[in-house]
N, C-alpha and C positions, 0 to 999 in steps of 0.2 A: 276805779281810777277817778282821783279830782282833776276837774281842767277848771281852770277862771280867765277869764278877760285877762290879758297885760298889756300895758302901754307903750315899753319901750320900740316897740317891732311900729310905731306910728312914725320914731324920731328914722328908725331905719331907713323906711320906705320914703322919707322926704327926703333923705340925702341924696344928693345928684352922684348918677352913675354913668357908666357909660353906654353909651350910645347902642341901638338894639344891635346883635351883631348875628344871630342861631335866627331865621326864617322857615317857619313850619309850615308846609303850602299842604291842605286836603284839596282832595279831588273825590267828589262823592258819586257814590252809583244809585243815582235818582229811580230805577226800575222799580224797587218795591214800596218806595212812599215816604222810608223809618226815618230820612231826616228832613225832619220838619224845619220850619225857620228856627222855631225854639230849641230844637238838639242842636241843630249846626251852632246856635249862640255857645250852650253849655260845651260843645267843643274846642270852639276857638276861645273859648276862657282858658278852657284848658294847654293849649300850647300857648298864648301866651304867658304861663306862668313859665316855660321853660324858656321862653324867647327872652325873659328878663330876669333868666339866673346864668345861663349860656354864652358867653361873651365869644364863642369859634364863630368865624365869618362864613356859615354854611348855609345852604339852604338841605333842607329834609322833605321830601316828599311824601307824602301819604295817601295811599287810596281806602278811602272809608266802604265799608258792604256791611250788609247785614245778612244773616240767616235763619231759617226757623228751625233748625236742629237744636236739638238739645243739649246739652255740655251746658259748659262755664258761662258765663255773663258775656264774656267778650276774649279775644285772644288776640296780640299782636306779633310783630315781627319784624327782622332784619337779615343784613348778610351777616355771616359769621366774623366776619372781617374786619375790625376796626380800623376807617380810614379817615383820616381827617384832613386830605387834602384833595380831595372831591367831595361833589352833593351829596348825600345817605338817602335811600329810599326803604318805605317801608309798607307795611300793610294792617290794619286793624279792621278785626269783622264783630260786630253784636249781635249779639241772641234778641229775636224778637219779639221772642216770648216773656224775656223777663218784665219785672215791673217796674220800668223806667220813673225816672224823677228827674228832669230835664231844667226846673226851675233854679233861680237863683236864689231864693229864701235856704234860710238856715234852718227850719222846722219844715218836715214834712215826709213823708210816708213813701216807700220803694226805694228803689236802688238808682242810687245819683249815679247820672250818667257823666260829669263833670269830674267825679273820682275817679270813676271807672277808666275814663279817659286818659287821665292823668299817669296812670297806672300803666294803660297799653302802653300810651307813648314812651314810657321808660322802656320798656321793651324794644319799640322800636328803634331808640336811644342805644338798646344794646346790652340792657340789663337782663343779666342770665343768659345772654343770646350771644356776644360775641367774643372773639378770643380775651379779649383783656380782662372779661369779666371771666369766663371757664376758667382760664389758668388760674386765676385767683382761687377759685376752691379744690377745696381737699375735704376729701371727707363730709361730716356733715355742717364745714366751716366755710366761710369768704374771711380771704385771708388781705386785700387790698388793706392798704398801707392808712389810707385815707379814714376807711370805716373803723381798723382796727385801731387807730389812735384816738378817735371817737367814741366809742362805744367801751373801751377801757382792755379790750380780748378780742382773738377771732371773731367775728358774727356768725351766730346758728344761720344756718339757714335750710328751707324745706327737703322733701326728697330728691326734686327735682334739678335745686340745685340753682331754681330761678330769681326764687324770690326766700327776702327775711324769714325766719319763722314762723310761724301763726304766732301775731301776739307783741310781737316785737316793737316797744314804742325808742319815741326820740323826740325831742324837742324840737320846737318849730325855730326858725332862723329869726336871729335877733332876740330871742324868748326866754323863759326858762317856762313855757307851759309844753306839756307832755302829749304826744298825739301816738297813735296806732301808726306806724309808716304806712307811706303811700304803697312801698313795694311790697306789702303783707298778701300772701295770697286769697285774703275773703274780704268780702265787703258782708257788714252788716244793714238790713233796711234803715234807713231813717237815718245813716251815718254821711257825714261829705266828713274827707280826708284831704291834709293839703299835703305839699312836699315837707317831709323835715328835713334835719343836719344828716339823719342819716341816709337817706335817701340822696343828699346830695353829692355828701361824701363817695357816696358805692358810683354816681355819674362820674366823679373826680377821677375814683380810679380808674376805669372804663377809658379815661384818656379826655374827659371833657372839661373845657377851662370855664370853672362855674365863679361866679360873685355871689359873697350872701348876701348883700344890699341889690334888692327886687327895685326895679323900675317904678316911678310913680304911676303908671299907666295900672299896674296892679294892687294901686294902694287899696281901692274899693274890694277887691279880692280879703287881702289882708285884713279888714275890718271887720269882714262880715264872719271870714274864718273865725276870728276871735272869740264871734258870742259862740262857738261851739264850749258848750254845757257838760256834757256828759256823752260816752258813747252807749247809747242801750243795748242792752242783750238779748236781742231775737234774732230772725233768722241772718243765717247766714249764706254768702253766695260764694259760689268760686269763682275768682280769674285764671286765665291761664298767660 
């Protein structure tokens, strides 16, 4: 896959939008150490990229943990429910073991925890987890209105039913450069993933009222995303 730089997604991000309205509040479980000042930063990157595509007046809740079991990278959650006229609470827990990458540079080695996060939080959002998203699939499709006008078909997606494909790209908003979706279930080392069209779309269905014009607060986000290069082909990790 070619990625290059593109500019338009600059003029995007400068356009005035509205006012932050989606409030993502973590609550962390300080007992084992895993969030350093540094992860908690590459966190709270992370929900604010949804707090400036989200325009519903909610606050979401999240209690952050970690664990040293083995599994997947990290796994998050919701109620099955989608409600939008109360708070939403959720939960996401990390492996401790993996090889985190916490920083904000666009080169460097292990598994960005800023993706990863990006990733649960969709989950916690309700992606694969709540009725608006299950009802949507059949088979081994998501059938939302929003992805599927997007993406041109059904969207494949995994066995589980939670997430895209393995593999499944889409373009970043404002763009026409090509990324791996954020809701792909593997992260590769050395890779950071932002949100695309299609990942926003599948929140759209799910019942969330999303804007493709990002807040200036995540302009610096969008910049940096951009010098992404290439995705390399080593290993691979799974989320759940």
């Amino acid at each position: 896959m070619h990625m290059k730089k593109m500019l338009p997604v600059l003029a995007c991000a400068l356009i005035s939008s509205p006012a932050l309205a989606l409030d993502i509040v973590f609550t962390y479980d300080d007992n084992s150490g895993f969030f350093t000042n540094e992860r908690r930063d590459a966190l709270e990157r992370a929900a604010s990229v949804y707090e400036s595509y989200i325009t519903n007046g909610l606050n979401v809740f999240v209690s952050l943990d970690s664990t040293t079991d083995t599994g997947a990278l990290a796994w998050g959650g919701t109620s099955i429910i989608a409600d939008f006229e109360t708070d939403w609470t959720g939960k996401i827990t990390f492996n401790e073991g993996s090889d985190w990458y916490s920083g904000a540079d666009e080169s460097f080695s292990g598994i960005d925890l800023f993706s990863v996060a990006l990733h649960e939080l969709g989950h916690v959002l309700g992606v694969g987890i709540v009725d608006t998203w299950t009802n949507k699939v059949s088979g081994d499709y998501f059938y939302g209105a929003n992805a599927v006008g997007l993406y041109g078909s059904p969207v494949p997606v995994d066995a589980t039913g939670e997430h895209w494909i393995t593999g499944t790209e889409s373009t970043l908003p404002g763009t026409l450069t090509w990324q791996i979706a954020s809701y792909d279930p593997f992260f590769t080392d050395g890779q950071r993933l932002y949100l695309t069209d299609l990942d926003l779309a599948g929140l759209q269905d799910i019942g969330w009222s999303v804007s493709t014009i990002p807040e200036p607060g995540t302009l610096y986000l969008l910049l940096s995303g951009l010098a992404i290069v290439g995705l390399r082909a080593r290993r691979h990790r799974r989320t759940a």
